[in-house]
N, C-alpha and C positions, 0 to 999 in steps of 0.2 A: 504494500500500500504506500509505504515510503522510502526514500530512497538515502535519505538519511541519517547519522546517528542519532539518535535520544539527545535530546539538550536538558540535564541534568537540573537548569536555571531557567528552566522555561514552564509557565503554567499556563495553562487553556482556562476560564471560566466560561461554565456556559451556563448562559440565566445570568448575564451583568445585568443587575438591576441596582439601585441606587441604597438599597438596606444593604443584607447580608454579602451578596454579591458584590458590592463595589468593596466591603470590608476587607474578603478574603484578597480579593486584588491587591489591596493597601497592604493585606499581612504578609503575602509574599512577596511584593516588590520591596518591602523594609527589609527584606530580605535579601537583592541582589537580582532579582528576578525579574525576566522579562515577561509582559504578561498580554495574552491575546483574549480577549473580549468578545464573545458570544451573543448578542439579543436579537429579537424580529423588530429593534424599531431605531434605525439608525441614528436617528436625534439625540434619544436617548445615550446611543453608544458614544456618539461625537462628545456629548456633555462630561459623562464620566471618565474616558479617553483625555480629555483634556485636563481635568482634575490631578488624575494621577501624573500626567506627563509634568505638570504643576511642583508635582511633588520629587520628580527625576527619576518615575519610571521610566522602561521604555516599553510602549503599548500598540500593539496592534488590533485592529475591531474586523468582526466578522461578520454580519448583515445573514440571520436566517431564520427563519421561523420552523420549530420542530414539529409545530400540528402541518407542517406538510410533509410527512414521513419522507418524502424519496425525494423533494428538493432540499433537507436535513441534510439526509444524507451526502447526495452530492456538493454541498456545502462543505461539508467534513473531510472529504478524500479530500477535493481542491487544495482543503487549508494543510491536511497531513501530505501535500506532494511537495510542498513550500516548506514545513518544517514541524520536527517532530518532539513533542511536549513530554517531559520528564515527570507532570503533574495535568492529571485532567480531573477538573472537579466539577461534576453536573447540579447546578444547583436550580433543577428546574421543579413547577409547579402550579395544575390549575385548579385555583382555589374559590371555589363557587357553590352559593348554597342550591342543593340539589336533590332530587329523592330518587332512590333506585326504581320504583316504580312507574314513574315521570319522566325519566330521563331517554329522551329518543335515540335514535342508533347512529344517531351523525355525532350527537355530545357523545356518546361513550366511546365513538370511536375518537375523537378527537383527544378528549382529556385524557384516555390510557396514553394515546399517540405521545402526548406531555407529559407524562407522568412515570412513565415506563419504557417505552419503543425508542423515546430518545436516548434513553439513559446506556438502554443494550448497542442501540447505533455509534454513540460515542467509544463505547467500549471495543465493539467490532472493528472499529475504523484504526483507533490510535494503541492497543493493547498488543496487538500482534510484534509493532515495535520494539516495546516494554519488555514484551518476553523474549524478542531475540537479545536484546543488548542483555537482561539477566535483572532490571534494575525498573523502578518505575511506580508510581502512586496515580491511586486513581479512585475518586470520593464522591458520596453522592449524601446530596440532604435528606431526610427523611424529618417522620411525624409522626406524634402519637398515634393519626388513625390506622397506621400501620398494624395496630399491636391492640385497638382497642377502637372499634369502625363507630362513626359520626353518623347516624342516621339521616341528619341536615346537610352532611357533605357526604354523600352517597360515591360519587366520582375520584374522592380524592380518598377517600379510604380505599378504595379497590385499589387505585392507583399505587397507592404508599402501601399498601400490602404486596402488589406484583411488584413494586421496586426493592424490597426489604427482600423478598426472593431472588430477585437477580440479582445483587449485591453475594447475596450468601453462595449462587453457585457460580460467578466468577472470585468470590474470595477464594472460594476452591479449588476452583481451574486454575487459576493463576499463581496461587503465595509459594508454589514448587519453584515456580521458573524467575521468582524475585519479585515479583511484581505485587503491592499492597491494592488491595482492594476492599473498602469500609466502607460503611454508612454510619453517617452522623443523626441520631434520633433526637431530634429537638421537643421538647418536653413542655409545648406555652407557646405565648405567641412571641415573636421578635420585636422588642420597641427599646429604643435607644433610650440610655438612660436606666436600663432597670439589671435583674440579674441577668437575663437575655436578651443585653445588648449585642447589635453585630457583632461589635470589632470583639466585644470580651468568645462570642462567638468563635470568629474567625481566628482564636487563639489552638480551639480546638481543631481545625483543619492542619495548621501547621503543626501542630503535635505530634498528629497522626502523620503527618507526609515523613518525621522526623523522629516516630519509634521504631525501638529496634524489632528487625523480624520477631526474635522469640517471644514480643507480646503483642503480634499481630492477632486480633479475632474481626470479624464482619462487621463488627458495629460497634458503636460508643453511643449510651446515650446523654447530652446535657439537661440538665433538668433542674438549673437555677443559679450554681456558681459560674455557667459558661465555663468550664472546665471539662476535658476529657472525664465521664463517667464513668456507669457500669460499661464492664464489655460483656456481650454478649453472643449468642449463637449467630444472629445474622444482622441485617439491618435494615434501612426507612422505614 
């Protein structure tokens, strides 16, 4: 898929959005790290793009929307023939009050599309690299209704339940050949200023990019200090 080595200082976010998303950007560019930016809404991308460059990252943006599965995709190879991420962190999520009953088959295909399809396509695309070099982090957000389904968000329980699964069986397929693969289970909502702020947040991604194999498992979850948690069987 790519033709070059793993760049060790290089992270992908996908799902830059202006909370948690731009955080984790910020934690790994304090870090030395170049970092490439993911959303469907290029304004967006430009703003935050700008912020960090602000700050003497260096940033690249990538314009794509993952509720269209297979223009996602091609999105993804383009950007892995250009250059290949030593951290991919999926921090995507369609977050809509909804009832499994009610919800037609265009929403469920779309919000799984978001919530999970993206997550395995990102993986498919930039992991294969991972495993050749021997070396490699690759995180995904996750949410209590993973582990405890929200009647009122019907879509995104399903969702964070099929992502917490695929988390678990690429932690498996992969932790042989070097490569860390986790979900982060966020325990509350995200609002700046409290125990689950971002950036105390995005402490925990860099953590995990930065523990050692022998305490590698599928999931962490935070659930108040914004601190690496329990670790667990799987994850989102």
């Amino acid at each position: 898929m790519t033709g070059s080595a793993v760049d060790p200082q290089h992270v992908i976010v996908v799902g830059a959005g202006p909370g948690l998303g731009a955080a984790i950007a910020r934690r790994f560019g304090r870090e030395g790290f170049a970092v490439t930016l993911v959303a469907r809404h290029e304004r967006n991308l430009a703003e935050l793009a700008g912020r960090l460059r602000d700050a003497g990252v260096p940033v690249d943006t990538v314009t794509a929307d993952v509720a269209d599965a297979h223009g996602f995709r091609t999105a993804l190879e383009e950007l892995a023939r250009r250059t290949t991420p030593g951290v991919v962190v999926y921090n995507l999520a369609s977050i809509a009050p909804d009832r499994i009953l009610t919800s037609d088959v265009d929403h469920l295909l779309v919000t799984y599309a978001v919530d999970v399809v993206g997550a395995v396509t990102a993986a498919q695309v930039f992991t294969p690299a991972m495993r050749r070099a021997g070396r490699g982090t690759f995180l995904a957000t996750g949410g209590h209704p993973s582990v405890a389904p929200e009647p009122r968000y019907a879509t995104l329980s399903l969702g964070k339940a099929g992502l917490r699964a695929a988390v678990s069986l690429l932690h498996d397929d992969l932790k042989a050949d070097g490569v860390h693969v986790a979900g982060i289970r966020i325990e509350g909502a995200i609002i700046p200023g409290t125990a689950l702020d971002p950036g105390r947040i995005a402490d925990t991604y860099w953590a995990l990019h930065t523990q050692p194999p022998g305490e590698w498992s599928a999931e962490t979850v935070v659930d108040g200090p914004g601190e690496p948690g329990r670790a667990g069987a799987a994850t989102p």
